[in-house]
PDB file of N, CA, C and O in Angstrom:
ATOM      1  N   UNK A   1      96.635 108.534 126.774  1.00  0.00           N
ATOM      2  CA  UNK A   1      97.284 109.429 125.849  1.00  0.00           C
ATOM      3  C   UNK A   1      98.676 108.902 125.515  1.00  0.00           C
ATOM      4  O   UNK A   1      99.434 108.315 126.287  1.00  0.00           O
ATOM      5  N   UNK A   2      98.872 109.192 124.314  1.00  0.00           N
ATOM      6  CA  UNK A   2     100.503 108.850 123.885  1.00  0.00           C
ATOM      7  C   UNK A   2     100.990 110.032 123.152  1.00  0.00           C
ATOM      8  O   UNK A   2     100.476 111.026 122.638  1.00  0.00           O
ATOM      9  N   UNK A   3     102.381 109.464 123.325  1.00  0.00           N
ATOM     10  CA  UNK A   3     103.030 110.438 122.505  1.00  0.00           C
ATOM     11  C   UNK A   3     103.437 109.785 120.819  1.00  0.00           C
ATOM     12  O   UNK A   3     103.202 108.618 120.505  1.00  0.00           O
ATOM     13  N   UNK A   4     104.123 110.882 119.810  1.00  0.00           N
ATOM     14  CA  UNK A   4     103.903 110.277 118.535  1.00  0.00           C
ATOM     15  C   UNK A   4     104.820 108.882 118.453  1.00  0.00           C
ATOM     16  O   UNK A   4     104.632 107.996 117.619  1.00  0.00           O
ATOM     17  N   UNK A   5     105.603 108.870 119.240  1.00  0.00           N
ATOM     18  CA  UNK A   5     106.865 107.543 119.180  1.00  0.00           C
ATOM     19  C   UNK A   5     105.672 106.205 119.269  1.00  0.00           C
ATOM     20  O   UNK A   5     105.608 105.099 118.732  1.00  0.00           O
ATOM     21  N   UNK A   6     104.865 106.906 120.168  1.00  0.00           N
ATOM     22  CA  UNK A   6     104.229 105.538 120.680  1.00  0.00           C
ATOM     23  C   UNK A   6     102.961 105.390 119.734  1.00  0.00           C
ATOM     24  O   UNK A   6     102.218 104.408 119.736  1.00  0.00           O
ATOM     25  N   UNK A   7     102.827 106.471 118.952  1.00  0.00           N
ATOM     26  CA  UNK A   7     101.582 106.672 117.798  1.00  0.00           C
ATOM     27  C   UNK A   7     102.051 105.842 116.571  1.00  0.00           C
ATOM     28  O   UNK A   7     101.270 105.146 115.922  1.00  0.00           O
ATOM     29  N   UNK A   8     103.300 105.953 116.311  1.00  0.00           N
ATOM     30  CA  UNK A   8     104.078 105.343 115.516  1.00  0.00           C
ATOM     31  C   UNK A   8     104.394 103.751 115.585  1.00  0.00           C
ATOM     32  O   UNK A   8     104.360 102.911 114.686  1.00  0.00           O
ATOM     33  N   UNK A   9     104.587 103.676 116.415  1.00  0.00           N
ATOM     34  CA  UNK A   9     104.641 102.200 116.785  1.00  0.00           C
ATOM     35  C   UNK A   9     103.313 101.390 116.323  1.00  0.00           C
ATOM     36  O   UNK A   9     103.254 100.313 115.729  1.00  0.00           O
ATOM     37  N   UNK A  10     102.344 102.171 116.740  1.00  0.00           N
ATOM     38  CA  UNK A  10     100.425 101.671 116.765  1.00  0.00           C
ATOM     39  C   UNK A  10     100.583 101.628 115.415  1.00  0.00           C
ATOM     40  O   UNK A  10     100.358 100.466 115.076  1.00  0.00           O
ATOM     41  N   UNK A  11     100.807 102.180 114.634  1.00  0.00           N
ATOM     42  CA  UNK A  11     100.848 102.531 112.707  1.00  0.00           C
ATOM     43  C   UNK A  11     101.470 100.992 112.811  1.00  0.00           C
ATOM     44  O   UNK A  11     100.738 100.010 112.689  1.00  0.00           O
ATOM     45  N   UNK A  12     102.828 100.893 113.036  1.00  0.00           N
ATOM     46  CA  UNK A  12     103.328  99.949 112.365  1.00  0.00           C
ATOM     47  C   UNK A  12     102.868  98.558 112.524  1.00  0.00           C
ATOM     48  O   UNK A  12     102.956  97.672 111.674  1.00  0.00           O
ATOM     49  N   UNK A  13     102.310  98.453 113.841  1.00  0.00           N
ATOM     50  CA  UNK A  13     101.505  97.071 113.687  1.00  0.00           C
ATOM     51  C   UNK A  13      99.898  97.191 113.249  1.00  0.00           C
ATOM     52  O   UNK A  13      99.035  96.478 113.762  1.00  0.00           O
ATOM     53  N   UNK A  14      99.591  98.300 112.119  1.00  0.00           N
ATOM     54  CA  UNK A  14      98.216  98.032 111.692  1.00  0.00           C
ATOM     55  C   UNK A  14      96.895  98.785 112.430  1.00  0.00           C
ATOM     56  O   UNK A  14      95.700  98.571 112.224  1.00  0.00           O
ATOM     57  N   UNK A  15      97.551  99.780 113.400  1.00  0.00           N
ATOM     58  CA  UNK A  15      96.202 100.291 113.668  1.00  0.00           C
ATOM     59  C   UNK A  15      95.851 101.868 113.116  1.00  0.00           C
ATOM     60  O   UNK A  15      96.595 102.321 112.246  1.00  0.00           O
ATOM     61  N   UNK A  16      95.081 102.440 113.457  1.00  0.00           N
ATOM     62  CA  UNK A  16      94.781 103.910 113.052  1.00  0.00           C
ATOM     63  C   UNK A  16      94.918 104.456 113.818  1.00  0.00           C
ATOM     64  O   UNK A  16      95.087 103.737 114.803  1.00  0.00           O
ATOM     65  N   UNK A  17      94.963 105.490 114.048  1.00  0.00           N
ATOM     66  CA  UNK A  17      95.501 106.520 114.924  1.00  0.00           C
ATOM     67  C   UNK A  17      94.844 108.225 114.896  1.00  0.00           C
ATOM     68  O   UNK A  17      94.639 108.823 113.839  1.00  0.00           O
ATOM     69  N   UNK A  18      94.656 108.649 115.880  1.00  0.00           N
ATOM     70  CA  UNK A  18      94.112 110.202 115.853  1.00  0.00           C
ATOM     71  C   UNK A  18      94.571 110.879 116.599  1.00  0.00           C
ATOM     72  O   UNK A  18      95.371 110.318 117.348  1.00  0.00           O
ATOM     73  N   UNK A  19      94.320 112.612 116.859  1.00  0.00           N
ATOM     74  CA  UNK A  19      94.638 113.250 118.211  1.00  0.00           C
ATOM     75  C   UNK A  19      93.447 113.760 118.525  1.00  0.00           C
ATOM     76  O   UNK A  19      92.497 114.153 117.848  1.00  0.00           O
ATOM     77  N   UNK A  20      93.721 113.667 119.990  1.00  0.00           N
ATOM     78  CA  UNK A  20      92.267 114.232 120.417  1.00  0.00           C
ATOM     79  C   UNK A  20      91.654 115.471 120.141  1.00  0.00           C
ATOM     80  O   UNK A  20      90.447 115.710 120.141  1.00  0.00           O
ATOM     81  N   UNK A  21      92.460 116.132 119.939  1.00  0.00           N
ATOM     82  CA  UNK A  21      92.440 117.691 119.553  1.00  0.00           C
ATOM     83  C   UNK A  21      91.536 117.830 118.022  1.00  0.00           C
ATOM     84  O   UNK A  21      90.959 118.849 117.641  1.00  0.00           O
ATOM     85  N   UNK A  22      91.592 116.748 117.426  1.00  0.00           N
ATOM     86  CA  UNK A  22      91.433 116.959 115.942  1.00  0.00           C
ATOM     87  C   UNK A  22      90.239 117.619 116.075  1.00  0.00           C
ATOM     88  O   UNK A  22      89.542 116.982 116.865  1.00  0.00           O
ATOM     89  N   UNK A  23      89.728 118.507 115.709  1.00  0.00           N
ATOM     90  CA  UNK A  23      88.200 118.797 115.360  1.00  0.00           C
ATOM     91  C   UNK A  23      87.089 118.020 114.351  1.00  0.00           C
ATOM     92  O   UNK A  23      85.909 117.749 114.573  1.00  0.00           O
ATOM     93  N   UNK A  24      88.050 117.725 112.969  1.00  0.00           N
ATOM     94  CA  UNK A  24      87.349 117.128 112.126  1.00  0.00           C
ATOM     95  C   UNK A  24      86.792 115.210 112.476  1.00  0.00           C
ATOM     96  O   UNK A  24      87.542 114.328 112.893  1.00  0.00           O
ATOM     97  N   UNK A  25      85.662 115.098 112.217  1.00  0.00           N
ATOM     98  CA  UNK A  25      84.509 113.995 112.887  1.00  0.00           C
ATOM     99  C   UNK A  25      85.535 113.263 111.836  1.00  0.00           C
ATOM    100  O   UNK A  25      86.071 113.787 110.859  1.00  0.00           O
ATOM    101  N   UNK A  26      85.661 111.933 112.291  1.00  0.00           N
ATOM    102  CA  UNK A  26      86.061 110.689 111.691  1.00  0.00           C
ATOM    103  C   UNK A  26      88.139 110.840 111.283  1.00  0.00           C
ATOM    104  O   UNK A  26      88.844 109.838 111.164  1.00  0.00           O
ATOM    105  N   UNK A  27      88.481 111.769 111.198  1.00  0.00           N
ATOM    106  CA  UNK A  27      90.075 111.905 111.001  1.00  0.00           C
ATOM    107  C   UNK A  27      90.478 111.105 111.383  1.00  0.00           C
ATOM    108  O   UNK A  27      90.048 110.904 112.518  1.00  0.00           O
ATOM    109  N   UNK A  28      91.378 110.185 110.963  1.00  0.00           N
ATOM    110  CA  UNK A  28      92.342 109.347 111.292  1.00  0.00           C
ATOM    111  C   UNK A  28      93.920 109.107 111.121  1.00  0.00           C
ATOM    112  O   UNK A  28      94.179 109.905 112.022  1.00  0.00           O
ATOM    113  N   UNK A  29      95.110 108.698 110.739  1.00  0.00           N
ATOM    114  CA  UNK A  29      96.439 108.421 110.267  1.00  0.00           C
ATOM    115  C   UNK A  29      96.039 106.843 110.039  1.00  0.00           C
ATOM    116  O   UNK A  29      95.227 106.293 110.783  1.00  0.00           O
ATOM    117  N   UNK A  30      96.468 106.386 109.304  1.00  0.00           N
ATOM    118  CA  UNK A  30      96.946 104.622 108.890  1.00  0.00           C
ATOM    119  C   UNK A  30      98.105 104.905 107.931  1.00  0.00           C
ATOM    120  O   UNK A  30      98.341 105.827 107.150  1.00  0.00           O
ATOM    121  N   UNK A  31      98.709 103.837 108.254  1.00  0.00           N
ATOM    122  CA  UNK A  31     100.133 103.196 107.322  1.00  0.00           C
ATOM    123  C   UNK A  31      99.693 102.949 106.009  1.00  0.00           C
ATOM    124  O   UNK A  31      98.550 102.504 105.904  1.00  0.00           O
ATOM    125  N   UNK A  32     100.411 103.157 104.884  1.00  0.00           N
ATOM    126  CA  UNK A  32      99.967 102.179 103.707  1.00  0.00           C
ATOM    127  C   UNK A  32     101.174 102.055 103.573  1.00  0.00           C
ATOM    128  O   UNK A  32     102.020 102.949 103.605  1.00  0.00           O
ATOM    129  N   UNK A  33     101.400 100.308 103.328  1.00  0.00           N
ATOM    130  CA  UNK A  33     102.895  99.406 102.909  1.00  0.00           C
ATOM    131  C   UNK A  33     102.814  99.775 101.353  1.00  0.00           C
ATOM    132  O   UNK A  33     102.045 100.168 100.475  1.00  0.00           O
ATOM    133  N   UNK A  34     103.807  99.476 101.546  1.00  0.00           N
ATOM    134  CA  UNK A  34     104.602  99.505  99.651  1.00  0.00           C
ATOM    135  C   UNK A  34     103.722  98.593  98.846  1.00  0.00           C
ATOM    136  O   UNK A  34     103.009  97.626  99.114  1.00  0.00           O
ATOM    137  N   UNK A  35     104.095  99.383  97.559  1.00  0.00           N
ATOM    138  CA  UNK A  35     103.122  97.931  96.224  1.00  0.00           C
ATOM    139  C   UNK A  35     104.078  98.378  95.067  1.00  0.00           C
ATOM    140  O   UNK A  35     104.826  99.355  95.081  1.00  0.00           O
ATOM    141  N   UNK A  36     103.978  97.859  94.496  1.00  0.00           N
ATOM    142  CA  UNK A  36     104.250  97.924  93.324  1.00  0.00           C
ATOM    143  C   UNK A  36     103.116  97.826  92.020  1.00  0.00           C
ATOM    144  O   UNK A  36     102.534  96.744  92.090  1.00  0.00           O
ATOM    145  N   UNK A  37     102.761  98.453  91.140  1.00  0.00           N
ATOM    146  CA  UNK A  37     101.594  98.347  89.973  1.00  0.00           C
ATOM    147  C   UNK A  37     102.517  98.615  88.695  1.00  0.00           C
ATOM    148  O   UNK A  37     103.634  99.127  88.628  1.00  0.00           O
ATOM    149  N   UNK A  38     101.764  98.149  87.806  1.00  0.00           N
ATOM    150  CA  UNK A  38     101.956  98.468  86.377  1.00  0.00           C
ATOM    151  C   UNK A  38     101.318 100.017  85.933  1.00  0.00           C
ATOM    152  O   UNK A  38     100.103  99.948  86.124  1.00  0.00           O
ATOM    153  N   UNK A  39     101.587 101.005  85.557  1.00  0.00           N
ATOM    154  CA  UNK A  39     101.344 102.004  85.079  1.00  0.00           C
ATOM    155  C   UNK A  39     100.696 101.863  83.952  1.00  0.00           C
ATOM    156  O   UNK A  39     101.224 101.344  82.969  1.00  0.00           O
ATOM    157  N   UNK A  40      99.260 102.386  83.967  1.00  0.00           N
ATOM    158  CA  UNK A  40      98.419 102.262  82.986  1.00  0.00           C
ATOM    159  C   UNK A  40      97.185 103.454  82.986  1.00  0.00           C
ATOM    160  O   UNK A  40      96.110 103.382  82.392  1.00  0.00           O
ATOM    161  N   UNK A  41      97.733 104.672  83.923  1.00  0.00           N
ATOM    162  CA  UNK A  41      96.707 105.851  83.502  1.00  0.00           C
ATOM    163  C   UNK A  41      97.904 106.998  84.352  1.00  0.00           C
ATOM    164  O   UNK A  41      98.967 106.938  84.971  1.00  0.00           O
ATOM    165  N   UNK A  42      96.722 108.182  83.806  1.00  0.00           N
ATOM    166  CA  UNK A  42      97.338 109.409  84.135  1.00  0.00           C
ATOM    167  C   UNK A  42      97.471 109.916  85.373  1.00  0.00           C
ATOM    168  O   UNK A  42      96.496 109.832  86.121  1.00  0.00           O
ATOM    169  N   UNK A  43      98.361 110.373  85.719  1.00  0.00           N
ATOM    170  CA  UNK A  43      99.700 110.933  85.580  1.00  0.00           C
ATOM    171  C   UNK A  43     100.835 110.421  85.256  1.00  0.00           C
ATOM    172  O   UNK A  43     101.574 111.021  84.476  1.00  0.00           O
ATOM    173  N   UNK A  44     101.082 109.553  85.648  1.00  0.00           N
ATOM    174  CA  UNK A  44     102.424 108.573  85.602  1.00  0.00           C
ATOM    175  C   UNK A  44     102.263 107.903  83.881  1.00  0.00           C
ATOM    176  O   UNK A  44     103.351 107.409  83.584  1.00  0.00           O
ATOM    177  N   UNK A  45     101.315 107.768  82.799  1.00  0.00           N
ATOM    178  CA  UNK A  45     101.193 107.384  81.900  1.00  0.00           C
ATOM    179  C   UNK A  45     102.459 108.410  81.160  1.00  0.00           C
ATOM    180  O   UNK A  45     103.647 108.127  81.007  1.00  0.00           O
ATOM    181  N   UNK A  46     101.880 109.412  80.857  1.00  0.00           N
ATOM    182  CA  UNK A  46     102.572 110.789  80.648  1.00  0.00           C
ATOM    183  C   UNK A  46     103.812 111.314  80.824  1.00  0.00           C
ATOM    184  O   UNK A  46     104.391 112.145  80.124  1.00  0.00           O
ATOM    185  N   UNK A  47     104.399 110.426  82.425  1.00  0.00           N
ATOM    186  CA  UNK A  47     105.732 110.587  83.149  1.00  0.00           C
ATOM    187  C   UNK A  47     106.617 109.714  82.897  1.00  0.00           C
ATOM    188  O   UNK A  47     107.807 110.012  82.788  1.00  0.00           O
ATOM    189  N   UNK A  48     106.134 108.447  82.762  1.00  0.00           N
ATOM    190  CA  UNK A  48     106.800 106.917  82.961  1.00  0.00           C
ATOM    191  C   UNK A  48     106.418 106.349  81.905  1.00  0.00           C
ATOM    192  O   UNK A  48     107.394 105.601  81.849  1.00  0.00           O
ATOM    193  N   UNK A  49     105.740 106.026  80.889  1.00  0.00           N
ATOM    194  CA  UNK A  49     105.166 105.543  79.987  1.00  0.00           C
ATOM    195  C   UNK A  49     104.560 104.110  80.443  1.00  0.00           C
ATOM    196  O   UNK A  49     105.123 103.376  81.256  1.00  0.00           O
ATOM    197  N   UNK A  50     103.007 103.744  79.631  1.00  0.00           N
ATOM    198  CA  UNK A  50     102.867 102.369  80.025  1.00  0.00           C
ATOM    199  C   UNK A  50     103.711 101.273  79.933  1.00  0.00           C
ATOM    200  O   UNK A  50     104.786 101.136  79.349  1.00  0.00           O
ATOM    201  N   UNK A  51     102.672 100.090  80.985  1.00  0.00           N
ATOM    202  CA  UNK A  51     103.532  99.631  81.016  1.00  0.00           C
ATOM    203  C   UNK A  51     105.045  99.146  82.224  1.00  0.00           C
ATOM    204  O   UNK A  51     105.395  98.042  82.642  1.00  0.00           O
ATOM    205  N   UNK A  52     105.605 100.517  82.454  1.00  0.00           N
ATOM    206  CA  UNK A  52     106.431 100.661  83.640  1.00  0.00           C
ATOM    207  C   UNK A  52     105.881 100.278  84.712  1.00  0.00           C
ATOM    208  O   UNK A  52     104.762 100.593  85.117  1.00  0.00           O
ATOM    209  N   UNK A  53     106.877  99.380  85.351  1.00  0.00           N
ATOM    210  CA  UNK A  53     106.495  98.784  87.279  1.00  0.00           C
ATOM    211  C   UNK A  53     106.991 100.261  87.860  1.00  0.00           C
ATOM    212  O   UNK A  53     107.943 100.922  87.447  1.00  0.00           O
ATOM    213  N   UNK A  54     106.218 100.535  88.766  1.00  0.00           N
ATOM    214  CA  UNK A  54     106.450 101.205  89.546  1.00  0.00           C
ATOM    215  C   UNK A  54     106.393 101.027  91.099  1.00  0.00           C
ATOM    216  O   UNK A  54     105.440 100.395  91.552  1.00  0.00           O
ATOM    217  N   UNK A  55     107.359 101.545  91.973  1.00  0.00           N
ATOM    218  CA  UNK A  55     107.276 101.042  93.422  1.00  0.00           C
ATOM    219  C   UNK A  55     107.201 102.415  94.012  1.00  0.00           C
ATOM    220  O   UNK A  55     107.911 103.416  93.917  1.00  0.00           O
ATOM    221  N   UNK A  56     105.634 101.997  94.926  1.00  0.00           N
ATOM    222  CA  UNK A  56     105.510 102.991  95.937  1.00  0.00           C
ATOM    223  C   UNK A  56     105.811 102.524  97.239  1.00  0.00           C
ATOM    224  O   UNK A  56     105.484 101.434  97.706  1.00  0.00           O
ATOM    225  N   UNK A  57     106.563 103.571  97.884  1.00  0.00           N
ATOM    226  CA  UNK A  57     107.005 103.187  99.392  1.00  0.00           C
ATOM    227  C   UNK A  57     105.946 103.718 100.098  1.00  0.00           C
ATOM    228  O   UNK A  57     105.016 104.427  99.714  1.00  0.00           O
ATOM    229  N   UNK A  58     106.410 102.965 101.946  1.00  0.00           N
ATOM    230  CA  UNK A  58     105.278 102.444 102.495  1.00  0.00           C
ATOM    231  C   UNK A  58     105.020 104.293 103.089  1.00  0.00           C
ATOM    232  O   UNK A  58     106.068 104.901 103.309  1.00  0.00           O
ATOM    233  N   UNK A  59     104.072 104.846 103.247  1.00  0.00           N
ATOM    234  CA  UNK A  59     103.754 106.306 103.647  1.00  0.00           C
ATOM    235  C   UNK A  59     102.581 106.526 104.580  1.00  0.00           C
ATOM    236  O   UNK A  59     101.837 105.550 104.673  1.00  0.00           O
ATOM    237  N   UNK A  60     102.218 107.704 105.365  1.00  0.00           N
ATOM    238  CA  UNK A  60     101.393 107.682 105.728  1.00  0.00           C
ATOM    239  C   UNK A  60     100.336 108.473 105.189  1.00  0.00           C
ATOM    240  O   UNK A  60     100.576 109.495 104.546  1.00  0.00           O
ATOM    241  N   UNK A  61      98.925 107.973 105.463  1.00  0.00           N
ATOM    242  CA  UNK A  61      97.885 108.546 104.392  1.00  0.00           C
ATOM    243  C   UNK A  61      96.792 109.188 105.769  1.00  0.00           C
ATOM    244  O   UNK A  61      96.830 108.604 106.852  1.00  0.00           O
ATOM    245  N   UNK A  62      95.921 110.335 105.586  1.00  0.00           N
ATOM    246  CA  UNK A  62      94.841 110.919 106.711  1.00  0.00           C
ATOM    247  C   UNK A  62      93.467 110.238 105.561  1.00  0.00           C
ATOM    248  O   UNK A  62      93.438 110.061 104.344  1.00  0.00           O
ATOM    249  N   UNK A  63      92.693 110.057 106.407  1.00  0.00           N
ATOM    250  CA  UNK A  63      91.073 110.209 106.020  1.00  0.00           C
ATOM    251  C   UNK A  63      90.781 111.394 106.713  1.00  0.00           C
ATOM    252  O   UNK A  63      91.222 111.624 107.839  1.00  0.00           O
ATOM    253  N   UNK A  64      90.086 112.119 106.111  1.00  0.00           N
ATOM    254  CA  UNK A  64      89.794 113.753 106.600  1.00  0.00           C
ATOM    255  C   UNK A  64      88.923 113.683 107.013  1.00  0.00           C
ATOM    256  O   UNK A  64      88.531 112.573 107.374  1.00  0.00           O
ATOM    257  N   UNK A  65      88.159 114.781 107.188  1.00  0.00           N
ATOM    258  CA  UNK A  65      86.462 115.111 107.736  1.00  0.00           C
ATOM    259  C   UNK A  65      85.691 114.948 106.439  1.00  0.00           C
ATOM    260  O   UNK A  65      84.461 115.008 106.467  1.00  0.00           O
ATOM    261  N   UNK A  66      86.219 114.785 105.522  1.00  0.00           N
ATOM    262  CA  UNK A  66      85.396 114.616 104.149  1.00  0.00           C
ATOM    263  C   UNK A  66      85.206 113.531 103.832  1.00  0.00           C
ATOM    264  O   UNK A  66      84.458 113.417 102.860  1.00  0.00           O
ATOM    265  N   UNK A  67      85.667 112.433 104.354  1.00  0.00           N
ATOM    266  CA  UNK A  67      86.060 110.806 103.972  1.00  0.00           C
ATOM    267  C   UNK A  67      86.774 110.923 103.410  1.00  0.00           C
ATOM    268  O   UNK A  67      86.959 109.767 103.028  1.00  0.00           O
ATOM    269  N   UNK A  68      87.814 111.776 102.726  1.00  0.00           N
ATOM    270  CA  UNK A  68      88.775 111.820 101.607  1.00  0.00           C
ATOM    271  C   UNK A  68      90.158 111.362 101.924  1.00  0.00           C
ATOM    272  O   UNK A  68      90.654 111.880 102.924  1.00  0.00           O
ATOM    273  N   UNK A  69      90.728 110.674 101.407  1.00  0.00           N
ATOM    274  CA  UNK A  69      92.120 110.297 101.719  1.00  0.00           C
ATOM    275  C   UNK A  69      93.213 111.206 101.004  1.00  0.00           C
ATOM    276  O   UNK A  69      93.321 111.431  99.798  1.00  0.00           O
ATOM    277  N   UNK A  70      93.928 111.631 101.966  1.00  0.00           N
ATOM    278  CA  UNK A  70      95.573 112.390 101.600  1.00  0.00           C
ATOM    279  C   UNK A  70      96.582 112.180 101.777  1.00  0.00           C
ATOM    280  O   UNK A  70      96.671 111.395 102.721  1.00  0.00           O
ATOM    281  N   UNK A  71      97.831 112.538 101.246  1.00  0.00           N
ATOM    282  CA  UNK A  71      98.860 111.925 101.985  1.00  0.00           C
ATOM    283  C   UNK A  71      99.589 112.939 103.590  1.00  0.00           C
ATOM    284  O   UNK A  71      99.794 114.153 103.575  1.00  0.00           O
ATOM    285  N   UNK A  72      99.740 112.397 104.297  1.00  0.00           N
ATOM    286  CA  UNK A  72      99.761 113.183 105.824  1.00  0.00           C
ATOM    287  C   UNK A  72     101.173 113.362 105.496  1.00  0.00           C
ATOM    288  O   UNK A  72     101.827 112.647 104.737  1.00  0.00           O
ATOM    289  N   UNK A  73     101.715 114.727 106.356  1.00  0.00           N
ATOM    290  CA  UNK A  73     103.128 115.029 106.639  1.00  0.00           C
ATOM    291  C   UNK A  73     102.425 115.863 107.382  1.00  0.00           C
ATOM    292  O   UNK A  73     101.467 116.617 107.211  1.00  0.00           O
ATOM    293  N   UNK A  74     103.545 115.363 108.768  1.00  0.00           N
ATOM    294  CA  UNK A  74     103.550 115.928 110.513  1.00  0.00           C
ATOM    295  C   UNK A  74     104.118 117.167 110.274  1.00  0.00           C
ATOM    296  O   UNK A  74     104.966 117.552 109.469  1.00  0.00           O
ATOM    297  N   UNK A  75     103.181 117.961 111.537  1.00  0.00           N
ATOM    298  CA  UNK A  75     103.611 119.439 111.479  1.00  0.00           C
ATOM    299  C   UNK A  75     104.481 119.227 112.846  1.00  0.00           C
ATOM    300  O   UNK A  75     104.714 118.086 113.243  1.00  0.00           O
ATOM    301  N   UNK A  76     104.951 120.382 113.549  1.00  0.00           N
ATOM    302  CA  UNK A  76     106.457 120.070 114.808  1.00  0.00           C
ATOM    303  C   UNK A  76     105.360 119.993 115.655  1.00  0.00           C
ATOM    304  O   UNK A  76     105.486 118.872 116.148  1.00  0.00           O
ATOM    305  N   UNK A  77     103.939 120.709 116.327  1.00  0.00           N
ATOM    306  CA  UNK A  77     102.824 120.315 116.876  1.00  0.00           C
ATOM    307  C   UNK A  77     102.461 118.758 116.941  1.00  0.00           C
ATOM    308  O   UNK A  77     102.457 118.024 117.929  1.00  0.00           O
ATOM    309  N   UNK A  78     102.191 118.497 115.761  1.00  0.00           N
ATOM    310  CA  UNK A  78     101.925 116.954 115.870  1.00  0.00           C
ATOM    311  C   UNK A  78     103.356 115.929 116.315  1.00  0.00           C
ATOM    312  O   UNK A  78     103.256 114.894 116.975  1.00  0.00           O
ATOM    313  N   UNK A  79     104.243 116.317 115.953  1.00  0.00           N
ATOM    314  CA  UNK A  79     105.568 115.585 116.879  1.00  0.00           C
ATOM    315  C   UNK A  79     105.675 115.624 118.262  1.00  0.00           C
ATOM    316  O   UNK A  79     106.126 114.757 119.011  1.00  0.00           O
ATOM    317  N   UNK A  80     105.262 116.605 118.500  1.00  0.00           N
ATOM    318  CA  UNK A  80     105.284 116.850 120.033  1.00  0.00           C
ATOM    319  C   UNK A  80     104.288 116.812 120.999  1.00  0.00           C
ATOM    320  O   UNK A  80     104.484 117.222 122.143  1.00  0.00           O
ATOM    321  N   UNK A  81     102.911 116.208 120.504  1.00  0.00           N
ATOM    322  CA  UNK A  81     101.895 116.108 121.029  1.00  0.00           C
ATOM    323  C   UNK A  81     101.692 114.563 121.856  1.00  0.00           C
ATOM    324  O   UNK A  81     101.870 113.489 121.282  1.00  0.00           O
ATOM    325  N   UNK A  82     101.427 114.649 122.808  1.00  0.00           N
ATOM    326  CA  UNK A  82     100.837 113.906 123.924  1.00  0.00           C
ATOM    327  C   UNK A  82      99.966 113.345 123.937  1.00  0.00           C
ATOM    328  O   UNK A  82      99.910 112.308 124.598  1.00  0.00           O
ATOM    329  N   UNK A  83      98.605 113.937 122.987  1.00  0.00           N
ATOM    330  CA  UNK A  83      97.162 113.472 122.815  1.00  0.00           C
ATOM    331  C   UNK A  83      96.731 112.503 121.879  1.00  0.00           C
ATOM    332  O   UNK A  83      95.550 112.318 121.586  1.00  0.00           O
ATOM    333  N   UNK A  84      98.092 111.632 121.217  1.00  0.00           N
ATOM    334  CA  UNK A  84      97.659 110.602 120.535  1.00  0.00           C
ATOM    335  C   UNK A  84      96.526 109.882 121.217  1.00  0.00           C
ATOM    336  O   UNK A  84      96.336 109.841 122.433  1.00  0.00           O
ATOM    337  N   UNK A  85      95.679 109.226 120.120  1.00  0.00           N
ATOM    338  CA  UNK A  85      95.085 107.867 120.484  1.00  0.00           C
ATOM    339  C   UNK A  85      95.199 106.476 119.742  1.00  0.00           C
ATOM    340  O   UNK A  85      95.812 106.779 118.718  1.00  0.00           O
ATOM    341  N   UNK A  86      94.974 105.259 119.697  1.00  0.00           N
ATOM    342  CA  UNK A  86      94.410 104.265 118.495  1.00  0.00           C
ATOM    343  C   UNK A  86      93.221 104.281 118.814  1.00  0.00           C
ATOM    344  O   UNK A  86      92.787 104.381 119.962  1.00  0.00           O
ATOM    345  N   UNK A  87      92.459 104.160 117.592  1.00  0.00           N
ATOM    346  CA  UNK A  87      90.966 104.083 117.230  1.00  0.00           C
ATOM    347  C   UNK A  87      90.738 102.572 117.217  1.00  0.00           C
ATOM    348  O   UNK A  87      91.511 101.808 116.638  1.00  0.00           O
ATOM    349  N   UNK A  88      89.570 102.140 117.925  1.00  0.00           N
ATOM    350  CA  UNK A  88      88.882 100.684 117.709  1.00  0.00           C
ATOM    351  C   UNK A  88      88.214 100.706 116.298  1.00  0.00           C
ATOM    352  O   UNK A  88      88.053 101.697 115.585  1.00  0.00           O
ATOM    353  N   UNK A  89      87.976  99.843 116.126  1.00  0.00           N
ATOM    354  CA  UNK A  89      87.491  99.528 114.742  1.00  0.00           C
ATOM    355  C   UNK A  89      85.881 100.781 114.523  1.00  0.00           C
ATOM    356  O   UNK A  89      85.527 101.405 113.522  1.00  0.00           O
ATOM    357  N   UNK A  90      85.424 100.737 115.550  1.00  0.00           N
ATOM    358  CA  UNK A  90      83.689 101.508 115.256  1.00  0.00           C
ATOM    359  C   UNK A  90      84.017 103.397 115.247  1.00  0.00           C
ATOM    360  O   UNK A  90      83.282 104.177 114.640  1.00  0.00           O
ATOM    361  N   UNK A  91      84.774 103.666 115.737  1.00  0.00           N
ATOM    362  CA  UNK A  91      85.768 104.839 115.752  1.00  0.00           C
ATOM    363  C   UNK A  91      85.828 105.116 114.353  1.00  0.00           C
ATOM    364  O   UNK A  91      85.098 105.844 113.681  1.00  0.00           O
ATOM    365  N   UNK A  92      86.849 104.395 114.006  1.00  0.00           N
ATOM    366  CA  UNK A  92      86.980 104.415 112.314  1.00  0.00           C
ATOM    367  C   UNK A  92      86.257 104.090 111.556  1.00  0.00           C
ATOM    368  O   UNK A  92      86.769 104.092 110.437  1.00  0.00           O
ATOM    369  N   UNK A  93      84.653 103.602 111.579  1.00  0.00           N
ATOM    370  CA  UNK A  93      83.942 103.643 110.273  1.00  0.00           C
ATOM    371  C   UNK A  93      82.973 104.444 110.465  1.00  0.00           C
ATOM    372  O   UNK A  93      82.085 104.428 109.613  1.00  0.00           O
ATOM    373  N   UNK A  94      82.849 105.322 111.552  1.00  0.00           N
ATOM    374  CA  UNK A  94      81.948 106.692 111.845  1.00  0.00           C
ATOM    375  C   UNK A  94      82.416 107.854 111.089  1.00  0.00           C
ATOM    376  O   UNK A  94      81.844 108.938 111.206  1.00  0.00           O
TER     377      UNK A  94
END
């Protein structure tokens, strides 16, 4: 078990991450690094016009119980939790 300092750390060199607690089958945390793209559909078409570079910073994203990807923000529970894990690779494609 870890705590999130040490969950955090696992993110930054590339792995995935869960709590044991999670209920939902397959949930995970991963890092996504920064990119930069050209703007060429909606929403940002509309906001920024084509065309425009845009830079996204590096954030953290969940795969849910749905396979669906979101963007994650920690609740004070998940800061303070103990029950981190990193997931091996077969973990994460279940």
């Amino acid at each position: 078990m870890k705590d999130f300092s040490q969950a955090l750390d696992a993110l930054k060199e590339g792995k995935r991450i869960q709590r044991v607690g999670w209920n939902g089958k397959g949930m995970f945390l991963f890092l996504v690094n920064g990119s930069n793209f050209t703007v060429n559909r909606e929403p940002l078409l509309s906001i920024m016009g084509a065309g425009t570079e845009v830079t996204y910073r590096p954030h953290i994203d969940m795969k849910d119980a749905e396979g669906k990807i979101v963007p994650w923000l920690a609740s004070q529970t998940d800061l303070l939790a103990n029950d981190w894990e990193v997931l091996n690779i077969t973990q994460a494609a279940s």
